[in-house]
C-alpha positions as a printed Julia matrix, in Angstrom:
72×3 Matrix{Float64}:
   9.74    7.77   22.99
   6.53    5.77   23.11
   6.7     1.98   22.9
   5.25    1.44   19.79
   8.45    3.6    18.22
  11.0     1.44   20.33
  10.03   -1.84   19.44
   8.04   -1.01   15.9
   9.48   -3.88   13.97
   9.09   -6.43   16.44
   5.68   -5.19   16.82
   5.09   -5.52   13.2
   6.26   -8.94   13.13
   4.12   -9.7    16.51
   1.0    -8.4    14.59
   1.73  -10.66   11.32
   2.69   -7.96    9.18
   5.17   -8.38    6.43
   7.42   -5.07    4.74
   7.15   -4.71    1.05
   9.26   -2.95   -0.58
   8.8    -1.1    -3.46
   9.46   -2.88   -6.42
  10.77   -2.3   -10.39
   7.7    -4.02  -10.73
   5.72   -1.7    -8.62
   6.94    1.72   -9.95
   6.52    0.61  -13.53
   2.66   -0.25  -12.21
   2.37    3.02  -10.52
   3.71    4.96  -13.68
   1.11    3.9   -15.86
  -2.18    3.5   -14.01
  -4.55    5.59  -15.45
  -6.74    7.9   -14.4
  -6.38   11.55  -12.79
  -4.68   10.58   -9.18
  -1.86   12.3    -9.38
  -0.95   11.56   -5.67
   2.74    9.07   -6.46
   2.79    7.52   -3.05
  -1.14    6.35   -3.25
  -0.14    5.29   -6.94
   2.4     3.37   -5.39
   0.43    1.74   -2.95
  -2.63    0.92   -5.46
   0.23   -0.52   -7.78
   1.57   -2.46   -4.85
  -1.95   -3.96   -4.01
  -2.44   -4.7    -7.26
   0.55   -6.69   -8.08
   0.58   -8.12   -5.28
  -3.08   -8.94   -5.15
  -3.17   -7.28   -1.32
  -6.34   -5.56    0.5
  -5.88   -1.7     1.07
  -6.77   -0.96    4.74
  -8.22    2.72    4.09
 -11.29    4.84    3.88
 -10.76    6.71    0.81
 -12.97    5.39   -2.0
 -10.61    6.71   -5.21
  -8.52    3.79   -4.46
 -11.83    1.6    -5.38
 -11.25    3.5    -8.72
  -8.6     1.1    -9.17
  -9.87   -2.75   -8.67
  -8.08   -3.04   -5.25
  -9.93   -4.63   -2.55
 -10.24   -2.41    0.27
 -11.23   -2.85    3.71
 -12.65   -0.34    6.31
């Protein structure tokens, strides 16, 4: 099992990353963003950045579609 795997929460934590959960908030977000993207789990995370008013670390420029910052 590589390292990362063992450890991967403490590395998280290490790194200054925080979990976030998926909230009532966030599904009701997700579940009425418009637009075509019909992909739930990137609805979810666009929802998530936006209510949370987080940066997106990804290439994939649909998600600037959606007023989220993204970075990369």
């Amino acid at each position: 099992m590589p390292e990362l795997v063992k450890d991967f929460q403490g590395r998280l934590q290490q790194e200054g990353f925080v979990e976030l959960p998926i909230s009532i908030e966030h599904a009701v977000k997700a579940g009425t963003l418009p637009g075509s993207h019909k992909d739930p789990f990137d609805r979810v995370l666009i929802a998530q950045a936006q209510v949370e008013n987080a940066a997106m670390v990804t290439r994939d420029s649909l998600f600037r579609k959606y007023a989220v910052q993204c970075i990369w």
